[in-house]
Backbone bond lengths (Angstrom), bond angles and torsions (degrees), N, CA, C in turn:
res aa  C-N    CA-C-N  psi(-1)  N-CA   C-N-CA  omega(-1)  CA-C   N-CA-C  phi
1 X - - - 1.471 - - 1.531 109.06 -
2 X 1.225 119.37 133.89 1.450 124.19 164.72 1.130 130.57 -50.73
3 X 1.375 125.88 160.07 1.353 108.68 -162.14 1.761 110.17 -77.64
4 X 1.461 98.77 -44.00 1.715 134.57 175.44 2.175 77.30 -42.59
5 X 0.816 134.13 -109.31 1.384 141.15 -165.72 1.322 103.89 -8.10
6 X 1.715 106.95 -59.12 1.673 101.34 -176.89 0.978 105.94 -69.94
7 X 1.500 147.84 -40.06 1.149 137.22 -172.68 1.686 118.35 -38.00
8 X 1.356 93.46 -34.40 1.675 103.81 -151.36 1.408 90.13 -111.62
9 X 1.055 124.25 4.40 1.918 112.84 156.31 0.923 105.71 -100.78
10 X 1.614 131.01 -35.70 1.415 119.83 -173.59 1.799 101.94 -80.59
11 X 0.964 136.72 27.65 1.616 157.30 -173.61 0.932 111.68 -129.26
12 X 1.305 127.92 -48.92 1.760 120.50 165.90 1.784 107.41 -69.72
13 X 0.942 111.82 -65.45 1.674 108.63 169.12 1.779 120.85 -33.13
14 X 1.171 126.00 -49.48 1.530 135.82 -139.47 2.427 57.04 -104.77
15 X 1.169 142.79 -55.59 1.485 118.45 -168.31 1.164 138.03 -34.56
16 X 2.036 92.27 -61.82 1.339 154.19 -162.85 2.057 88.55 -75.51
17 X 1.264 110.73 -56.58 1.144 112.19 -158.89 1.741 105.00 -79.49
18 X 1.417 125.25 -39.86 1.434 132.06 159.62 1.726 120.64 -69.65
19 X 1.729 125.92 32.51 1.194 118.43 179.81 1.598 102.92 -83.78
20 X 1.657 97.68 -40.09 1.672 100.32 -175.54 1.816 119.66 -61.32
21 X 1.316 113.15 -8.79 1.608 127.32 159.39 1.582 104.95 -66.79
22 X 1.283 116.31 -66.49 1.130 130.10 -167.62 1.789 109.46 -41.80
23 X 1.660 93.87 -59.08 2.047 102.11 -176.66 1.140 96.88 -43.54
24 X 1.574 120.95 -59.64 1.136 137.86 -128.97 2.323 103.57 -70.53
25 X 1.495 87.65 -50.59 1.778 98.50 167.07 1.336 104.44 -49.06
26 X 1.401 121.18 -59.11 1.493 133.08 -173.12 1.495 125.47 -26.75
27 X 1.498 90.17 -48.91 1.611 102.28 -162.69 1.517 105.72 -87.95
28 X 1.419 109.83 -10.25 1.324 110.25 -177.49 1.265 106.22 -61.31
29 X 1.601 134.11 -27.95 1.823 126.17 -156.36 1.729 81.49 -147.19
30 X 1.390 119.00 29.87 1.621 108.34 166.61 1.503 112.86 175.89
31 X 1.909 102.28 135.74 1.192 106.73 -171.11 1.397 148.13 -18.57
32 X 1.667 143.91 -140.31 1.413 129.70 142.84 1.547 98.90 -109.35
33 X 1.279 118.61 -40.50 1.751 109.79 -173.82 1.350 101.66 -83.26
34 X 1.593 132.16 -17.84 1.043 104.15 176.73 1.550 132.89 -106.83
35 X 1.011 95.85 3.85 2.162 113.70 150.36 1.422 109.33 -60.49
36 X 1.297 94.11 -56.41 1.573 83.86 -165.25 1.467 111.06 -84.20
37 X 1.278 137.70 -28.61 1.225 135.05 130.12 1.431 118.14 0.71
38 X 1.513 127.95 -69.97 1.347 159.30 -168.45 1.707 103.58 -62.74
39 X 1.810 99.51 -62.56 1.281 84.77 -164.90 1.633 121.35 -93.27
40 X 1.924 100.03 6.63 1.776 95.73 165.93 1.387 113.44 -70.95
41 X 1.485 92.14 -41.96 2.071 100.31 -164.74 1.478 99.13 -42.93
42 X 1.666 127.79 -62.02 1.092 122.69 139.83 0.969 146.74 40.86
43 X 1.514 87.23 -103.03 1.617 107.91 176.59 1.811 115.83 -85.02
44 X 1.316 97.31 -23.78 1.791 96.90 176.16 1.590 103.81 -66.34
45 X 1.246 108.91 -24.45 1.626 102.56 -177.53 1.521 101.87 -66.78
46 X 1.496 114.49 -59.78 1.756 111.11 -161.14 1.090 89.91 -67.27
47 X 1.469 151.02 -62.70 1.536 128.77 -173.66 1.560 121.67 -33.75
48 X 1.185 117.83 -57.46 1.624 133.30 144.69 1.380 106.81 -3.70
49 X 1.087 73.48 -115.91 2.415 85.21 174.04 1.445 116.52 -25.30
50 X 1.524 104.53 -44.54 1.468 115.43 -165.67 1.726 97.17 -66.03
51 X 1.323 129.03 -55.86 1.230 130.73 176.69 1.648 125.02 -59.93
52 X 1.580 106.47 -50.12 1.250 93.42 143.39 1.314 154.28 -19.17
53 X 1.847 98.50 -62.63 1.524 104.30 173.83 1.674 111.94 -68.36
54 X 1.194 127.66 -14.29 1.422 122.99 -153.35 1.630 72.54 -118.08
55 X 1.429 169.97 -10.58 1.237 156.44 157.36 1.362 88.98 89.71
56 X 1.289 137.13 48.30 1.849 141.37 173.45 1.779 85.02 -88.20
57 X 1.599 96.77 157.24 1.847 103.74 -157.59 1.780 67.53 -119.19
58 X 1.622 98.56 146.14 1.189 120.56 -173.19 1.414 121.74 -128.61
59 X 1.426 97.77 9.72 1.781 112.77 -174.69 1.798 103.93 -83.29
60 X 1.350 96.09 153.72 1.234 111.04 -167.30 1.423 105.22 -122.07
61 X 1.376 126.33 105.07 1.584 127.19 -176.87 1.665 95.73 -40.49
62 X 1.731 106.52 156.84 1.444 114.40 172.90 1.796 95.98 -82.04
63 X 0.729 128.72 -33.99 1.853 110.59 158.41 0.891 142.67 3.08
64 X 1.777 83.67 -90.80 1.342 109.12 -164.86 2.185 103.44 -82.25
65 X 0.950 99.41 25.74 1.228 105.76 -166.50 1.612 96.91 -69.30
66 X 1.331 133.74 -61.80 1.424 138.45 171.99 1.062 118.03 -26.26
67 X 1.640 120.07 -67.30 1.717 128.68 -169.11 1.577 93.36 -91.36
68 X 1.232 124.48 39.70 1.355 129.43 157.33 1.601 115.42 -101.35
69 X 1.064 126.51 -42.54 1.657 172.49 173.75 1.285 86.00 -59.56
70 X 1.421 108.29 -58.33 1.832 95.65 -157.31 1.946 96.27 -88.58
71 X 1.578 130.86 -47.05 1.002 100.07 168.10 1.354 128.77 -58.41
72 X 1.397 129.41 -35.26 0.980 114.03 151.69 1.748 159.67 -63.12
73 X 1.765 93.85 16.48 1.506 102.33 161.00 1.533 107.46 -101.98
74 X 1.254 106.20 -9.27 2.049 111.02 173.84 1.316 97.26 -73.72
75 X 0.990 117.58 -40.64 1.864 122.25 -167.77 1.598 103.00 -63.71
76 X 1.260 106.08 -63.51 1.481 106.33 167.27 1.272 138.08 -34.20
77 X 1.518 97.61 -55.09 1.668 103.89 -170.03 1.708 90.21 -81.01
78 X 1.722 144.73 -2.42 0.999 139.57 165.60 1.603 118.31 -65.15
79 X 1.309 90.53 -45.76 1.796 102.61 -179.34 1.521 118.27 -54.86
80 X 1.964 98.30 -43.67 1.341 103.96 -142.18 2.052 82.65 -78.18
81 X 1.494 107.77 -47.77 1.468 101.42 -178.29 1.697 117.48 -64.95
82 X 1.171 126.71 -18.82 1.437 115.94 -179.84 1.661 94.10 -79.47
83 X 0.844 126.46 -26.11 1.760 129.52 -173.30 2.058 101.09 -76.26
84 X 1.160 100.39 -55.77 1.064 110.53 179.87 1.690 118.54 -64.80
85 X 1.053 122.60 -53.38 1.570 143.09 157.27 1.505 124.79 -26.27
86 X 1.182 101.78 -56.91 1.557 139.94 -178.24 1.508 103.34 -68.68
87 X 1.039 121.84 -42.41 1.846 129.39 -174.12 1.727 115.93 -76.69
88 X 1.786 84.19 -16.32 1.982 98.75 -179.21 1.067 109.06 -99.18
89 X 1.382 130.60 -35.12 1.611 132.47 -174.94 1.533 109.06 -111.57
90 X 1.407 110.87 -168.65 2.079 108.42 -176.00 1.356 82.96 -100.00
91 X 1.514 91.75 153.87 1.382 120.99 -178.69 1.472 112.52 -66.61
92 X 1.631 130.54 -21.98 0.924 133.08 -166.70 1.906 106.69 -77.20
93 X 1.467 100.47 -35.13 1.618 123.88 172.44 1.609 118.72 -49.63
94 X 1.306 103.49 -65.93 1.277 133.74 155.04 1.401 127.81 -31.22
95 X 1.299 120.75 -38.76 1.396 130.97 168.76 1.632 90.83 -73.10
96 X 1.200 135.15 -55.66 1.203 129.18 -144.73 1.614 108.16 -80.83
97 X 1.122 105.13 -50.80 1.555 117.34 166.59 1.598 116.04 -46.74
98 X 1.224 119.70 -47.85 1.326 123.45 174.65 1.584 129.99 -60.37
99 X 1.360 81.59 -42.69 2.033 102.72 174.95 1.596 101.26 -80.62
100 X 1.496 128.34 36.81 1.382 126.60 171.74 1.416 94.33 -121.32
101 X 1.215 128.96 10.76 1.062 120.21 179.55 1.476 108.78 -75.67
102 X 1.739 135.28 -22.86 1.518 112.83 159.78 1.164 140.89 -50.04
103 X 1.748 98.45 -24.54 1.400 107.94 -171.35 1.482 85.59 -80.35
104 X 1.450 160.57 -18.97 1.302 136.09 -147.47 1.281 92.69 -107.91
105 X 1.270 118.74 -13.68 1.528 122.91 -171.23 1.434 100.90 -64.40
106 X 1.526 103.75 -64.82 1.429 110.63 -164.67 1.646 112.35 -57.46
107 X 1.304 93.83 -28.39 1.881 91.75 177.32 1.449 109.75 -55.48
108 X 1.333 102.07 -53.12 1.521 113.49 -158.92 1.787 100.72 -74.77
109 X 1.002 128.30 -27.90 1.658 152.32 -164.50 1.723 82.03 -74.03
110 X 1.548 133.04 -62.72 1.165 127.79 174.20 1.502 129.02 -44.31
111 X 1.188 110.62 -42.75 1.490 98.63 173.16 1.297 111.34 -123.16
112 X 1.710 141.70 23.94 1.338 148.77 125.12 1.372 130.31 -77.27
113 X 1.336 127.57 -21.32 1.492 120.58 169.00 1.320 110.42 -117.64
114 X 1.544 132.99 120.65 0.891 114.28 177.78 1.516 128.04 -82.81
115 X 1.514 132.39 162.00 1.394 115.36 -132.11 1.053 124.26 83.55
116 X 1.023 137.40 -64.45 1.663 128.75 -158.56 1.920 96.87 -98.32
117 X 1.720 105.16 111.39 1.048 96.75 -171.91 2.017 98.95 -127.24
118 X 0.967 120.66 165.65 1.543 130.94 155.25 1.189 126.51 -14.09
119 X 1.212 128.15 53.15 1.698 107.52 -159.61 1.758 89.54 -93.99
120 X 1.746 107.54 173.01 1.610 102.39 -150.47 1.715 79.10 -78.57
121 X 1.317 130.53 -45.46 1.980 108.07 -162.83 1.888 97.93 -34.58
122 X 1.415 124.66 -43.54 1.366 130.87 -159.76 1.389 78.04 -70.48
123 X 1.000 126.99 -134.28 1.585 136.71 178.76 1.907 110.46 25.28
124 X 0.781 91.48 -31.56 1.928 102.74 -178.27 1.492 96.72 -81.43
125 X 1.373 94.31 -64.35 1.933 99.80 -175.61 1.795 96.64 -59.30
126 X 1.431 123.93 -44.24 1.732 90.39 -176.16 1.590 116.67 -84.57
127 X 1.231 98.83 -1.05 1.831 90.41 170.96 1.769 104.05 -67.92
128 X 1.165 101.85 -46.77 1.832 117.54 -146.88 2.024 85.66 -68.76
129 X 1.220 109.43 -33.28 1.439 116.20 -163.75 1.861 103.79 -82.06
130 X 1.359 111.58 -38.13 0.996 93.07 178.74 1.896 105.67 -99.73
131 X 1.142 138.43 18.29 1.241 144.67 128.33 1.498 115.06 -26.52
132 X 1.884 103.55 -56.61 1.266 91.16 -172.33 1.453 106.46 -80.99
133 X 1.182 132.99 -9.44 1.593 129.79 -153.43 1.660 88.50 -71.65
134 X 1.394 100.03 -54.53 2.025 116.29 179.13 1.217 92.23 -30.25
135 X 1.482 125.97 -69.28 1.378 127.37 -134.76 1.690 97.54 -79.13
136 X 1.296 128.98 -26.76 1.542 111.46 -175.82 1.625 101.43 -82.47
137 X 1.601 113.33 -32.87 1.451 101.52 -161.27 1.848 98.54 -67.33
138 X 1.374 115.60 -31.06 1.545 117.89 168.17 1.263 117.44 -58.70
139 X 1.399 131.12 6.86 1.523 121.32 -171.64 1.755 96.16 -88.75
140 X 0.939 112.60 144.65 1.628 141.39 162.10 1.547 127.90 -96.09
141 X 1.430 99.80 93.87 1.652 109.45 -163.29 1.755 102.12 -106.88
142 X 0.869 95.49 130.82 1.706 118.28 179.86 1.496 115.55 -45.23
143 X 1.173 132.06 -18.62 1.408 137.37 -153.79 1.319 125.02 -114.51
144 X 1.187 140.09 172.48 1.993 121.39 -172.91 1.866 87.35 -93.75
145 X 0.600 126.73 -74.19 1.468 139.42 -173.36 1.830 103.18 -4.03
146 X 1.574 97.56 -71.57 1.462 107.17 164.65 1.155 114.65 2.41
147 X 1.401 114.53 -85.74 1.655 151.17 -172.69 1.462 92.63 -13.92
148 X 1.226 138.22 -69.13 1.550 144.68 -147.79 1.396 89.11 -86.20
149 X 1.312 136.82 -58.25 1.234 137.26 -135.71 1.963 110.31 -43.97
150 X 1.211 99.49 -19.67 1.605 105.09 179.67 1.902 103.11 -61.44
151 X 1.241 99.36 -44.89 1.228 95.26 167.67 1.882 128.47 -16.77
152 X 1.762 69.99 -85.54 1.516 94.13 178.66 1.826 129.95 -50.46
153 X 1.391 104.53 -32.15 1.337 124.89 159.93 1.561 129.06 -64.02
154 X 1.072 110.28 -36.20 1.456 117.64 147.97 1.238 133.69 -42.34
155 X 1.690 98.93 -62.63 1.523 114.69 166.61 1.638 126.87 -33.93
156 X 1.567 100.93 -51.25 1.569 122.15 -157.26 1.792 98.41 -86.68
157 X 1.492 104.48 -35.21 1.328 109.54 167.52 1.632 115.36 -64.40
158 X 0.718 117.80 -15.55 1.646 134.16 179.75 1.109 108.25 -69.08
159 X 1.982 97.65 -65.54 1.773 110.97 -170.29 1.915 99.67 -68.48
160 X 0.884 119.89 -21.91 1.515 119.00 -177.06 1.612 102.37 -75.35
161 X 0.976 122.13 -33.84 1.784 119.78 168.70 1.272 115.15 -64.79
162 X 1.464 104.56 -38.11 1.822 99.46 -177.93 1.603 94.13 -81.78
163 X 0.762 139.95 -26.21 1.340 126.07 178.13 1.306 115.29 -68.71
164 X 1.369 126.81 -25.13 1.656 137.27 -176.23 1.275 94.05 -79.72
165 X 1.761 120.36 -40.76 1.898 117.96 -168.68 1.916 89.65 -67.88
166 X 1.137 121.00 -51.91 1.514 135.94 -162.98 1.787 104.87 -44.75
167 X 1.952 96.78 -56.08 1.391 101.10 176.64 1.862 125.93 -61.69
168 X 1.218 101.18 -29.30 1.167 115.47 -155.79 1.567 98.42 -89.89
169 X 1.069 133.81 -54.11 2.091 127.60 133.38 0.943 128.43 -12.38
170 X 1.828 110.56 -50.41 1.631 98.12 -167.06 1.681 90.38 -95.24
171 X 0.870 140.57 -37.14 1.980 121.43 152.77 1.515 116.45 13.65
172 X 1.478 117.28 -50.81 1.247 145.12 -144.01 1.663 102.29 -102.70
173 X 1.291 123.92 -24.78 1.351 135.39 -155.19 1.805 106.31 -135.87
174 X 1.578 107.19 -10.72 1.300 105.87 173.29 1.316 122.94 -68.19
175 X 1.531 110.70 -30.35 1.692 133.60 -172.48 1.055 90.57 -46.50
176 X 1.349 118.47 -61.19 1.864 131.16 -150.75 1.526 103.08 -89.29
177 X 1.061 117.03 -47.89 1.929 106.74 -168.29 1.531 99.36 -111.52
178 X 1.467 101.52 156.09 1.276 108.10 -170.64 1.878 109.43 -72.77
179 X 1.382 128.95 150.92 1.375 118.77 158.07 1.632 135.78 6.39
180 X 1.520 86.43 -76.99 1.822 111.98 -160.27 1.730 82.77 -86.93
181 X 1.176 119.79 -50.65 1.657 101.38 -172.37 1.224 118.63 -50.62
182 X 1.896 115.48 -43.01 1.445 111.71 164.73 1.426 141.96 -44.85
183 X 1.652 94.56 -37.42 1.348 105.42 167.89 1.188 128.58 -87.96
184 X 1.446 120.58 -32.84 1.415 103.83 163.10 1.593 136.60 -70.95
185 X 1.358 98.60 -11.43 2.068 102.75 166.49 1.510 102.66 -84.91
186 X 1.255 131.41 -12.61 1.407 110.71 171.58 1.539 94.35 -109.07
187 X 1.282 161.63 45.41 1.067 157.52 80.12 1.517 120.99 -27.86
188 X 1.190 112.35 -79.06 1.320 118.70 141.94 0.931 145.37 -16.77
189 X 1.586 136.80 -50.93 1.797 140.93 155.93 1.414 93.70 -68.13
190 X 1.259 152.43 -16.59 1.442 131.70 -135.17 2.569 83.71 -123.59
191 X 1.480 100.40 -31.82 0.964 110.97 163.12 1.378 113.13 -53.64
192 X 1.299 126.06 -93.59 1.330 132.88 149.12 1.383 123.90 24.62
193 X 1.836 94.74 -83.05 1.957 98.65 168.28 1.294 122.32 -76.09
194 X 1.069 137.37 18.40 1.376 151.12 -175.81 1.593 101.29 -103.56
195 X 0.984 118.99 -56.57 1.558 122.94 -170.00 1.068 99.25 -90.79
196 X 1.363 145.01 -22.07 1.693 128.45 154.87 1.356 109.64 -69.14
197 X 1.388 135.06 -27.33 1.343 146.34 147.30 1.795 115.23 -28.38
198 X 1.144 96.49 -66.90 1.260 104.69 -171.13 1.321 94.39 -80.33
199 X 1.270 146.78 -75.37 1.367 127.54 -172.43 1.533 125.95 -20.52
200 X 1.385 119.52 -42.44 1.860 134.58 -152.33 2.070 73.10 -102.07
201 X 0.949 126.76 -51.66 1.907 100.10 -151.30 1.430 106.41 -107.75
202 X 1.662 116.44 -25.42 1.178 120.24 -169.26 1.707 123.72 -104.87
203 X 1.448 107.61 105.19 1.553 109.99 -166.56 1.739 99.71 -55.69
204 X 1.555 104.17 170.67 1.002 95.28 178.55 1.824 115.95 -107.71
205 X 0.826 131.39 -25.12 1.852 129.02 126.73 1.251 104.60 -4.83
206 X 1.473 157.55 -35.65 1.361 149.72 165.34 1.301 101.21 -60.70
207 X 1.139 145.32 -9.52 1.575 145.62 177.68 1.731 98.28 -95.57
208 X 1.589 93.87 150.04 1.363 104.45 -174.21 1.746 77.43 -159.09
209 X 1.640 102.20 108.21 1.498 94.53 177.05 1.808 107.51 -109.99
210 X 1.638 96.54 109.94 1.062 126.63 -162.65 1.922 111.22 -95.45
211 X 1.658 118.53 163.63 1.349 100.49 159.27 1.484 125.48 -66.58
212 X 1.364 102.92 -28.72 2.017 114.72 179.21 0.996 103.57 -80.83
213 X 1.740 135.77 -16.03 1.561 104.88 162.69 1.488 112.04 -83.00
214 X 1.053 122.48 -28.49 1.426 140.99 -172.39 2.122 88.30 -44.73
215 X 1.184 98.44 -85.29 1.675 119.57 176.50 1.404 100.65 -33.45
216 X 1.224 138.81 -70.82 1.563 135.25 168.12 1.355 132.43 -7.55
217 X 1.604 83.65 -67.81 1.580 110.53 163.42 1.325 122.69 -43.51
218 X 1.011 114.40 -86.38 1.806 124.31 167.46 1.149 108.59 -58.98
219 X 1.330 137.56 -32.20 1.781 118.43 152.39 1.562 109.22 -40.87
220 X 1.049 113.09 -68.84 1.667 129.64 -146.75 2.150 94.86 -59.14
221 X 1.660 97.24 -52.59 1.254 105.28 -165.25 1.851 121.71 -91.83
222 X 1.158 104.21 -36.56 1.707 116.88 172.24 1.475 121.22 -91.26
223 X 1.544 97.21 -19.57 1.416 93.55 -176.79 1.689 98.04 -100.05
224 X 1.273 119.46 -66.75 1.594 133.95 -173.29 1.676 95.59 -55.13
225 X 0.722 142.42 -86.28 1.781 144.98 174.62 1.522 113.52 -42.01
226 X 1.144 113.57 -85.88 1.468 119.33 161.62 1.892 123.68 -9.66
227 X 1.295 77.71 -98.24 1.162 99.39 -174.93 2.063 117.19 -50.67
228 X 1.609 80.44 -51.19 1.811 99.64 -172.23 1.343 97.77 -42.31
229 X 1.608 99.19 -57.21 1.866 98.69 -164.93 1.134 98.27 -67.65
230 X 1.034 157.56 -66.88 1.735 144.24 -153.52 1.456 93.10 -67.89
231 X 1.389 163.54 -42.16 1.085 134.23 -173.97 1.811 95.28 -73.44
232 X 1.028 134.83 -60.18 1.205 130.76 178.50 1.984 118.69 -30.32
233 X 1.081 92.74 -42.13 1.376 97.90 173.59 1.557 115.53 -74.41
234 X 1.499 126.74 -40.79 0.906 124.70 174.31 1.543 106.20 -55.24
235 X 1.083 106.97 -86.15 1.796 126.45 -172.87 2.006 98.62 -29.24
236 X 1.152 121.64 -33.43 1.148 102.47 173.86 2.204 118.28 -76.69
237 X 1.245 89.71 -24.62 1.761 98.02 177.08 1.687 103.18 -63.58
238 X 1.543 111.29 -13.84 1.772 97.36 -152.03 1.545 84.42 -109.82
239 X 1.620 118.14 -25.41 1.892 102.15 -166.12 1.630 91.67 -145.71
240 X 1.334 100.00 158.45 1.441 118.02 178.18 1.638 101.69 -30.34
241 X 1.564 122.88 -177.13 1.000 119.93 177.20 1.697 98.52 -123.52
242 X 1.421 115.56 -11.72 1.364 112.27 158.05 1.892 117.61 -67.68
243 X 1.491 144.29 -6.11 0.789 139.17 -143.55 1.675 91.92 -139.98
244 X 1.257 117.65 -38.29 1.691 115.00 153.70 1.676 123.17 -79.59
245 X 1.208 138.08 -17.98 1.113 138.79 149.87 1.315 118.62 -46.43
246 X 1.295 116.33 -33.79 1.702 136.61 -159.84 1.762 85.88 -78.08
247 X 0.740 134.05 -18.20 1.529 134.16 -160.82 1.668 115.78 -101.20
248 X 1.721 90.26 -28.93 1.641 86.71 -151.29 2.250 88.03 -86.50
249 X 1.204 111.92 14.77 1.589 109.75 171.43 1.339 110.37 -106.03
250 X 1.487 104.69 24.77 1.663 108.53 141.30 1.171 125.95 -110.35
251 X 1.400 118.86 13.29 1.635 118.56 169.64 1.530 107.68 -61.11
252 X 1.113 117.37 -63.54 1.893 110.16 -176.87 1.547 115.70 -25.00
253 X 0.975 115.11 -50.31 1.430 151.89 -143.00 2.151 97.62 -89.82
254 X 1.920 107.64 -53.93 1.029 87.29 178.07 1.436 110.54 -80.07
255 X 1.987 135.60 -16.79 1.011 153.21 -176.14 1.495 103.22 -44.55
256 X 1.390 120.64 -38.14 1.556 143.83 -159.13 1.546 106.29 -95.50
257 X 0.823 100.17 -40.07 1.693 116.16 156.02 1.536 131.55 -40.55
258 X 1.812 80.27 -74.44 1.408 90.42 177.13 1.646 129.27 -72.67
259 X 1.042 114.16 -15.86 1.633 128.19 166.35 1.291 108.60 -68.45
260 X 1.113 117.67 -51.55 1.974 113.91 166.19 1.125 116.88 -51.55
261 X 1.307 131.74 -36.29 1.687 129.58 -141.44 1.691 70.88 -106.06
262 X 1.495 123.43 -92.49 1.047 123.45 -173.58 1.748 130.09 -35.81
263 X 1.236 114.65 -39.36 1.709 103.65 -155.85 1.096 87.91 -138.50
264 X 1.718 122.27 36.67 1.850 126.27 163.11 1.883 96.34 39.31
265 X 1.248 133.55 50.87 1.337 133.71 162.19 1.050 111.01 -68.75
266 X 1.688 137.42 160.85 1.299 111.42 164.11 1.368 128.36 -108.29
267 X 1.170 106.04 142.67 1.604 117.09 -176.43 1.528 113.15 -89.72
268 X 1.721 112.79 91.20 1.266 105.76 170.95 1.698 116.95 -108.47
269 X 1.398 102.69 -174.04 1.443 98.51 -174.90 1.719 109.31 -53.16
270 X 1.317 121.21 -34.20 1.753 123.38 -155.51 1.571 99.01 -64.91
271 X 1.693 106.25 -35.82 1.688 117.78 -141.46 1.696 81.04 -81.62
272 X 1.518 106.86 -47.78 1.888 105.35 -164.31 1.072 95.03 -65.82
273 X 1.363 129.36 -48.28 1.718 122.60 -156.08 1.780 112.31 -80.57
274 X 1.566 115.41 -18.85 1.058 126.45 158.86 1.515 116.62 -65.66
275 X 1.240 142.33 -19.49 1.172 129.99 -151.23 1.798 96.25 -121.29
276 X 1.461 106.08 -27.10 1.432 133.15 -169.55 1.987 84.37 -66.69
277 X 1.297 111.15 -60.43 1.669 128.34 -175.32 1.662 117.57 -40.78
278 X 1.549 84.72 -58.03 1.666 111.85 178.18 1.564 106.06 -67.49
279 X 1.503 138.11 -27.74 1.222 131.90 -168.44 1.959 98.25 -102.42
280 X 1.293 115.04 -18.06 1.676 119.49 165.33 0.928 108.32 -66.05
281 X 1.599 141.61 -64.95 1.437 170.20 138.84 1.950 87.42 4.92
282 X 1.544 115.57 -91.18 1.209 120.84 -176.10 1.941 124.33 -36.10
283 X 1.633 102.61 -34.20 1.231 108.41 152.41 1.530 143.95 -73.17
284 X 1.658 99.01 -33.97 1.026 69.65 159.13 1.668 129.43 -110.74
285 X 1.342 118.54 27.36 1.436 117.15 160.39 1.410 101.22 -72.81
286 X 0.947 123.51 -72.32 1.667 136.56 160.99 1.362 105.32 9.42
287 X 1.665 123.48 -75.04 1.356 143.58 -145.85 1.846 104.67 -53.79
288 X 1.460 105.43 -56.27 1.793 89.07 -163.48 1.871 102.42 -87.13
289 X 1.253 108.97 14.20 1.853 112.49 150.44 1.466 101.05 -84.25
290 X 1.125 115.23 -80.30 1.888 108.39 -159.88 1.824 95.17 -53.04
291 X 1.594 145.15 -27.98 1.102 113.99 -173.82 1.790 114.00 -78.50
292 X 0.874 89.52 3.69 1.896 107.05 -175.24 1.164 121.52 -109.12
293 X 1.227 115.12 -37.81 1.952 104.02 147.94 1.753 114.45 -122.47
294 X 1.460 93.13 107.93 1.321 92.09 -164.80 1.661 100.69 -111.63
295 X 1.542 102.02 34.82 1.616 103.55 161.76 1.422 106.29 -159.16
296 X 1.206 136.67 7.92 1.197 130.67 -171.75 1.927 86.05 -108.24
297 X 1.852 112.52 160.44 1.215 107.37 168.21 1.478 117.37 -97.25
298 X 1.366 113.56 169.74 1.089 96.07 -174.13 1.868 123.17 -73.41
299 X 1.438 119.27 179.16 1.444 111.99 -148.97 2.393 88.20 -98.24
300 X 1.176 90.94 -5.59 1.635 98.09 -166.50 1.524 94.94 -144.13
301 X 0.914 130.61 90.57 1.866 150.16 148.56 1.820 96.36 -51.39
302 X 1.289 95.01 163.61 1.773 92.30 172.42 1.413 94.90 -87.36
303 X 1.243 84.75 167.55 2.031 101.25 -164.39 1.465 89.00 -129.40
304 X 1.442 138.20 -17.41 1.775 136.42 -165.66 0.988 119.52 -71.54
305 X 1.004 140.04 73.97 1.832 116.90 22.38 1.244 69.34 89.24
């Protein structure tokens, strides 16, 4: 592999994998609907342009217009709880909890699509994955704060299910609309109810427009959306899509990272060895997909967003 290639997977990962830093600054000097509000409008723009420039077709059959609505109320209630979730527990948690959403896929993929059933590598990867989930919620952290954080982990575990119902829908709607068009109209509707959200519950005195929300923002939306998807898109034109997939089950892992380096979180044995579990787990559910299309990309890229 080239170097230019690795560069730009280990760049979508180290993005993708530092979003739960990003919420987490966010919420400090701004609401939950109205961040995320903030950073689709955002981000629906650079997807916009971004498709534009690359001539990606963005039309949406009159059809599929219904189960557009409906993945896009999973998308929503994904945003609004990983935003919300994320503000109760450490960001380092949060990455990890969220990136379990393959394993929920495949559960739900078993008795919603037919075809796609349990085979034991899957079953191995969700034992080993939720091994690690045990092992962080068992960690014992020194501090009062701690105490709640189950809370918040709940939450994000939540938003990671609607994201598995979200993925496992738009399956159904990928045939017909392109990728980025899918994602940017449910960026877009999910924008939308967010800022009527925030208008009706959220005063506007909850804003504190800061330089770190400023950075948040365009982290969360130009860089993680933006940016993520166009390197993602590239890196799949240059190498198999079995051999860039292989990569993206180090997001947990850099998520865990980045909460230490950045927001002094702590990095103990439960949190690394939990996330280390959860990213084995993701491989091997992962494994008998990437050995089975080992040139097509995949039909659902991360969108987190």
């Amino acid at each position: 592999m080239q170097l230019r290639i690795l560069c730009a997977l280990l760049s979508v990962c180290l993005l993708w994998g530092g979003v739960a830093v990003g919420i987490k600054v966010g919420l400090w000097d701004a609401p939950v609907f109205g961040f995320v509000a903030a950073r689709l409008w955002l981000g629906g723009l650079g997807l916009w342009l971004w498709a534009r420039w690359r001539g990606a077709s963005l039309n949406i059959p009159v059809a599929c217009i219904p189960q557009l609505l409906g993945v896009g109320a999973f998308f929503t209630l994904m945003m609004v709880f990983v935003t919300w979730g994320t503000g109760m527990t450490a960001a380092s948690r949060a990455a990890v909890f969220m990136n379990t959403q393959p394993i929920q896929v495949a559960v739900l993929a078993h008795f919603l699509l037919p075809g796609d059933r349990l085979s034991l590598p899957k079953m191995a990867g969700l034992t080993v994955a939720f091994l690690g989930v045990l092992v962080i919620f068992m960690a014992k952290l020194g501090f009062p704060e701690a105490a709640s954080w189950w809370r918040g982990d709940l939450v994000v575990l939540l938003a990671a299910f609607c994201w598995a119902l979200q993925t496992i829908y738009a399956k159904r709607l990928v045939v017909r609309i392109s990728p980025v068009a899918l994602t940017l109209w449910q960026v877009l509707l999910c924008a939308l109810v967010t800022t009527l959200l925030s208008f009706i519950f959220e005063p506007w005195t909850a804003w504190q427009v800061t330089g770190r929300l400023v950075l948040a923002i365009l982290y969360v939306s130009l860089g993680v959306t933006t940016a993520g998807w166009g390197l993602w898109i590239y890196v799949l034109r240059e190498v198999e899509a079995s051999v860039a997939t292989t990569f993206l089950f180090t997001i947990p892992i850099f998520g865990v990272l980045a909460g230490w380096l950045l927001l002094q979180e702590p990095l103990g044995l439960h949190l690394l060895g939990g996330a280390i579990l959860v990213a084995i787990g993701i491989l091997l559910v992962a494994a008998p997909v990437i050995t089975r299309r080992p040139v097509a990309a995949p039909a659902d890229p991360p969108q987190i967003l």
